[in-house]
C-alpha positions as CSV (number, residue, x, y, z in Angstrom):
1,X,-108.9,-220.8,-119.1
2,X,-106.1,-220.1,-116.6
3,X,-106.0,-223.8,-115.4
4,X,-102.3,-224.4,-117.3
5,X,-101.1,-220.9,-116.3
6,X,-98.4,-221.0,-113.0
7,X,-99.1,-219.6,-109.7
8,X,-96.8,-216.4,-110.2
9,X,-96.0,-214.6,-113.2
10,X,-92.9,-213.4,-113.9
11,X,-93.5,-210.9,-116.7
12,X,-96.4,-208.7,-117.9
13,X,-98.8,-210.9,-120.2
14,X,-101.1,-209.2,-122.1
15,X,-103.8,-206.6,-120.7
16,X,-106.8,-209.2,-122.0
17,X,-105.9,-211.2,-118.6
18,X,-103.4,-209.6,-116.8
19,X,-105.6,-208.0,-114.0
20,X,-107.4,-211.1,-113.6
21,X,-104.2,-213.3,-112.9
22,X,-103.0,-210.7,-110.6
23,X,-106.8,-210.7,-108.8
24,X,-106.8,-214.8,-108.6
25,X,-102.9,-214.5,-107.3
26,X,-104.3,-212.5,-104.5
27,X,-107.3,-214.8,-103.9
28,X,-105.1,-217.3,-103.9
29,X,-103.0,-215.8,-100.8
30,X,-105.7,-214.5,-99.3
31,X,-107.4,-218.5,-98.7
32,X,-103.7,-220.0,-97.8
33,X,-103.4,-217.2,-95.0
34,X,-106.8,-217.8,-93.9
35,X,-106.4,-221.9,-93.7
36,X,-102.8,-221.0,-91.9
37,X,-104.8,-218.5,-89.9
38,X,-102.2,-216.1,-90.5
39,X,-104.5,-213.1,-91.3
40,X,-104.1,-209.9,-89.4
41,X,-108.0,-209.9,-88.3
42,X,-106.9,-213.6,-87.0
43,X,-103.9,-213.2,-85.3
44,X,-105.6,-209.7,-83.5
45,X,-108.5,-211.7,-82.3
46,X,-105.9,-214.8,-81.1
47,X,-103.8,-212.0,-78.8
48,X,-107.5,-210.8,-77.2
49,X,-108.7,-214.0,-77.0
50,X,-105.7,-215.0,-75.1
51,X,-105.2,-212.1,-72.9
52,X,-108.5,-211.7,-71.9
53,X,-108.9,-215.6,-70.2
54,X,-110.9,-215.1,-66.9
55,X,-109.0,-215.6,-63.9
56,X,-110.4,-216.2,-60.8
57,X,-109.2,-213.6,-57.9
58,X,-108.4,-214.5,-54.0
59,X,-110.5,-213.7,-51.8
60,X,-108.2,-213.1,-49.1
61,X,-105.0,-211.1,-49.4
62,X,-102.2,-213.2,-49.7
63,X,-99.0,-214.5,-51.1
64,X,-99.3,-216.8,-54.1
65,X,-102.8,-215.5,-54.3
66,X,-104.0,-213.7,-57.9
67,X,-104.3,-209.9,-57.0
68,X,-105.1,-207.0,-59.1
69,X,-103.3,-203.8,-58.6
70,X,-105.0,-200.6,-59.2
71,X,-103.1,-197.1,-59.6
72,X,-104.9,-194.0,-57.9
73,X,-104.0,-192.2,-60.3
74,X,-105.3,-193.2,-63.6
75,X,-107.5,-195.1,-61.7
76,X,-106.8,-198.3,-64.0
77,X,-105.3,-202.1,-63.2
78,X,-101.5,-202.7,-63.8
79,X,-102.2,-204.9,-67.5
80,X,-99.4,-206.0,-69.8
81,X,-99.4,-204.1,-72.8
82,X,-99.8,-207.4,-75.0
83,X,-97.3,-207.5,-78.3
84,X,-98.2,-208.4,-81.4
85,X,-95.8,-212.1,-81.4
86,X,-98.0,-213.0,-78.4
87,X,-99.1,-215.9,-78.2
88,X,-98.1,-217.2,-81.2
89,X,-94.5,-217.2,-81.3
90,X,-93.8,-215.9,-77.5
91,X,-89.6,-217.2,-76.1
92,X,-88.2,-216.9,-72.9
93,X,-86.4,-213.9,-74.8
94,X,-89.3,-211.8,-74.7
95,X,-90.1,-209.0,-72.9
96,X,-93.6,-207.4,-72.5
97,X,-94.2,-203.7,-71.3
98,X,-97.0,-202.5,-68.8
99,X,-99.9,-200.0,-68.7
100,X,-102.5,-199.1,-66.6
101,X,-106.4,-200.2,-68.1
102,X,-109.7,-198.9,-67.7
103,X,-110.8,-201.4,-70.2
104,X,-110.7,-204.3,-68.2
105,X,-112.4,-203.8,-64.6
106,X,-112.7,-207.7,-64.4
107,X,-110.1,-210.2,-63.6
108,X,-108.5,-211.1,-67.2
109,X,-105.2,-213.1,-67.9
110,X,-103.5,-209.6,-68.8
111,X,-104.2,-207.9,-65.4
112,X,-103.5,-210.6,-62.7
113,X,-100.7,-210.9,-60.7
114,X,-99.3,-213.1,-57.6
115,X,-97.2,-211.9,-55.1
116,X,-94.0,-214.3,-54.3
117,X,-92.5,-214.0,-51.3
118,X,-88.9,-214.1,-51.0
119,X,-86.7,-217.3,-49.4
120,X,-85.0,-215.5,-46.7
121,X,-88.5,-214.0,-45.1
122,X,-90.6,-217.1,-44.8
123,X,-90.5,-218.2,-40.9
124,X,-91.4,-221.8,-41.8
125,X,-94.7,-221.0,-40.0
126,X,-96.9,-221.1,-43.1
127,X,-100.0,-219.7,-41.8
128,X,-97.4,-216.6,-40.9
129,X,-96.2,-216.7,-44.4
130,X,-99.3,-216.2,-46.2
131,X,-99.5,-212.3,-45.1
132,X,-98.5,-209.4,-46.8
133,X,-96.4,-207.5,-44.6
134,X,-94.5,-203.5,-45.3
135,X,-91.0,-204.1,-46.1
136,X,-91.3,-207.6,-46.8
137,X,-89.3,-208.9,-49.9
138,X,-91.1,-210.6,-52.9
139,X,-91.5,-211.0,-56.7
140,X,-94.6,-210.1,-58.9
141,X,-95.5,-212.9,-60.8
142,X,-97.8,-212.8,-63.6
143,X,-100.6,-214.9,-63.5
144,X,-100.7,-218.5,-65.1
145,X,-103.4,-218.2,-67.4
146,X,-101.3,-215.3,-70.0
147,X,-97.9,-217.8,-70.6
148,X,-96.9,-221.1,-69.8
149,X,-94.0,-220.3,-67.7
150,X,-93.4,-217.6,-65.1
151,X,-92.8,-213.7,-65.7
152,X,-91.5,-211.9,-62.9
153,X,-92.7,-208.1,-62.9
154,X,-88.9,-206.0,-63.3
155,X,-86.8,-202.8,-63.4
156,X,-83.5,-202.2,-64.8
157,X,-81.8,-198.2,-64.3
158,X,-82.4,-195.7,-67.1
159,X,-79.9,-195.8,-69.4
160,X,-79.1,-194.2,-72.9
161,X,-80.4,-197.2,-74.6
162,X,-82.9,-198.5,-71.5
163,X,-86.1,-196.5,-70.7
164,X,-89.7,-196.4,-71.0
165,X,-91.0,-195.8,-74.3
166,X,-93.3,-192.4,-73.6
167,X,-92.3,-191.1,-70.5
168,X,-88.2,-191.6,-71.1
169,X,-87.9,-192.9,-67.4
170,X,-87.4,-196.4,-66.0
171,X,-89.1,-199.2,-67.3
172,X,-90.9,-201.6,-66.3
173,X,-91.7,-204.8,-67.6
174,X,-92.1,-208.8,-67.2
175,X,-89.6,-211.0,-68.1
176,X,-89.3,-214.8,-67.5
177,X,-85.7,-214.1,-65.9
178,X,-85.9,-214.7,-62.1
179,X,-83.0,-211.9,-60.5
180,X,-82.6,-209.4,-58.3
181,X,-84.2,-206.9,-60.9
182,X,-87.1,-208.7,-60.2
183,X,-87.1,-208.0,-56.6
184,X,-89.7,-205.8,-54.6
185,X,-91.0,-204.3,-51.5
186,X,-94.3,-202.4,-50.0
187,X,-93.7,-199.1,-48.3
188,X,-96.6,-197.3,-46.3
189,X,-97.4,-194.2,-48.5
190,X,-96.7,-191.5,-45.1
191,X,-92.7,-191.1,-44.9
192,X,-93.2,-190.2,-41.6
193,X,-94.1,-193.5,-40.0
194,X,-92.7,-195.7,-43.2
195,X,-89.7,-197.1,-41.2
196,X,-92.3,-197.8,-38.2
197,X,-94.6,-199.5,-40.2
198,X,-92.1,-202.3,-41.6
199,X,-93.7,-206.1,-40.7
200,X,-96.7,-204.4,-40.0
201,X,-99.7,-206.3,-42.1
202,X,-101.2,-204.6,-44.8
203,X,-104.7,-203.5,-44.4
204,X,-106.9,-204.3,-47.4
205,X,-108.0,-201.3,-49.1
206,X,-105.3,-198.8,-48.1
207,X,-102.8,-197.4,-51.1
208,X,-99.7,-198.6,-50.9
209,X,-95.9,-197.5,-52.7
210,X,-94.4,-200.4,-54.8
211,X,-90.8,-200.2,-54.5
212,X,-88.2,-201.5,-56.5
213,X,-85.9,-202.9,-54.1
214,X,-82.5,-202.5,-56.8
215,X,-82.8,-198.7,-57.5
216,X,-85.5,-197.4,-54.8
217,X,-88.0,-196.1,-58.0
218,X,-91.4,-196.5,-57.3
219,X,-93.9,-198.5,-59.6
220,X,-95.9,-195.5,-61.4
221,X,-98.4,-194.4,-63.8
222,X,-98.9,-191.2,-65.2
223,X,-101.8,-189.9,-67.5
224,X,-99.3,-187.8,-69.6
225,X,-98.0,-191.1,-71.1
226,X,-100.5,-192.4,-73.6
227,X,-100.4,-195.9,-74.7
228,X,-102.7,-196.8,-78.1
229,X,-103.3,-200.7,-78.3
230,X,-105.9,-203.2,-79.5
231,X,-107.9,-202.8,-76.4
232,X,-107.9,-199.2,-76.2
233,X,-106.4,-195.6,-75.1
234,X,-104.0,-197.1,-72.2
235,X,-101.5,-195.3,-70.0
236,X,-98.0,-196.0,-69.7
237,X,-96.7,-197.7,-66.5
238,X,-93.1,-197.3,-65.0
239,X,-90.4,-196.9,-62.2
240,X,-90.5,-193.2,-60.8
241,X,-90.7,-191.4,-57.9
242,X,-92.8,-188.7,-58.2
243,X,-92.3,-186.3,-55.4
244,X,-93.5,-182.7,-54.3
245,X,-90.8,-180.3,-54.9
246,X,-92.2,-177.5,-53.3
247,X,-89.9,-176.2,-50.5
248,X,-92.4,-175.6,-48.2
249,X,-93.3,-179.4,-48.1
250,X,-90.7,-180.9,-45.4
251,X,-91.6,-184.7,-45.6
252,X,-91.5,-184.8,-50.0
253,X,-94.2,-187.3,-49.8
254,X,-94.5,-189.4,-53.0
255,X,-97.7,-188.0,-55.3
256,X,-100.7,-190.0,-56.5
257,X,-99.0,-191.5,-59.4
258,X,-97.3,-194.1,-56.6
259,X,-100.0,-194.7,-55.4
260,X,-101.3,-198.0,-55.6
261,X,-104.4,-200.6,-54.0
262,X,-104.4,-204.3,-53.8
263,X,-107.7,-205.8,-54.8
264,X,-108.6,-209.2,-54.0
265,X,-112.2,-211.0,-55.6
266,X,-114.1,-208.9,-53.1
267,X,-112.8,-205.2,-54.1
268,X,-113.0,-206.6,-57.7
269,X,-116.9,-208.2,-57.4
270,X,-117.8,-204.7,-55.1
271,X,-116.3,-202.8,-58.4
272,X,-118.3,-204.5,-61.0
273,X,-121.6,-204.1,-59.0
274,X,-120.7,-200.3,-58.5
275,X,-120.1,-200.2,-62.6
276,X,-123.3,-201.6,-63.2
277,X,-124.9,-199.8,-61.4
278,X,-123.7,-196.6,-62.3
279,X,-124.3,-197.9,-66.2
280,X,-128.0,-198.6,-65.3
281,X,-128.6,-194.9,-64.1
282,X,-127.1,-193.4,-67.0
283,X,-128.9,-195.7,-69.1
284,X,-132.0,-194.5,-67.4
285,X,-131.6,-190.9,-67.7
């Protein structure tokens, strides 16, 4: 009956088959979405899909090795807080935010990273240049498995129109824009022995500060700072110090919230096990 009617109508027809043109109209859309796969449901499942590849972590410690990095303080992995053009319409343009995750506790595409070592401190010995030493130079490079292409982990200074989105302090984010906003260092967590400690190596295990070589800000996370995404409740990630300012502390060490661990496929295998086991018992009471 509607076979010679066009695909839109222009003007109110009569109520005898108005709400039923209107109903196939939005049929209609509805399937060209779908075969286009541009349905919301579609293009959610496409950005988790995506972000939540398996990556294989190092076993060993090293530069160019994928690493996870886990904030003491929220106890979740540094993840990027995955936008809604990824990945299907994702430019060298783009920037993506960070958070820390308690969702994943598994290496994913959204939660690996590679350290890069900096020209100027490789020795041209290159079992020498594989270690992670204090106060060595490098850039954080997201994994390969999120983007084709490289996005370097930066910092910018807090400005009136450049902050972090829940906390109001410096961001952080990844970028594909290789500069000197991009560039980092490790700092032992005591102040008192931090300058002693420089081309020391870096025991696994032990927290670490994550210092943005530009401004000096420390890579944080604080629970304060909620994030709500498609994977979960999520907590903001950022550049800032967070110090003691109590007078009768001398040496203002940094506070939990800089505090970070490297964990290599060892920490990350030991974590699941742990997980499991601890959902087993509480399965069993």
């Amino acid at each position: 009956m509607l076979d010679g009617l066009p695909t839109l109508v222009p003007h109110r027809i009569g109520n005898w088959c108005e709400e039923m043109v209107l109903k196939e109209n939005q049929l209609r859309e509805f399937l060209g979405k779908s075969t286009r796969n541009e349905l919301i449901c579609q293009r959610v499942e496409r950005r988790i899909r995506g972000s939540r590849r398996p990556v294989k972590l190092s076993d060993v410690m090293e530069y160019d090795q994928n690493i996870m990095l886990k904030n003491l303080h929220t106890e979740g992995f540094l993840s990027i807080d995955v936008p809604d053009n990824y990945p299907d319409s994702v430019t060298n343009q783009d920037t993506f935010n960070l958070t820390t995750s308690l969702v994943e506790g598994v290496p994913v595409a959204r939660n690996c990273f590679r350290f890069l070592l900096k020209d100027e401190y490789r020795t041209g010995n290159p079992e020498e240049d594989k270690k992670l030493r204090y106060g060595q130079k490098f850039y954080l490079v997201l994994n390969r498995e999120f983007v084709q292409g490289e996005m370097y982990l930066s910092s910018t200074l807090k400005t009136l129109s450049s902050f972090s989105k829940y906390g109001k302090q410096q961001p952080a984010y990844v970028s594909f824009h290789k500069s000197n906003a991009a560039l980092w260092k490790i700092d032992c967590i005591d102040p008192n022995i931090r300058f002693e400690m420089e081309g020391q190596l870096i025991e696994p295990g032990s927290p670490v500060l994550i210092t943005h070589c530009v401004t000096g800000q420390h890579l944080s996370s604080d629970p304060r700072h909620i994030v709500r995404n498609d994977f979960s409740v999520e907590w903001e990630a950022a550049c800032h110090s967070y110090k003691n300012l109590d007078a009768a502390c001398r040496n203002r060490q940094e506070l939990v919230q800089n505090h970070w661990v490297i964990f290599v496929g060892q920490d990350s295998a030991q974590s699941s096990d742990a997980g499991a086991v601890a959902e087993s018992a509480s399965a069993a009471v």
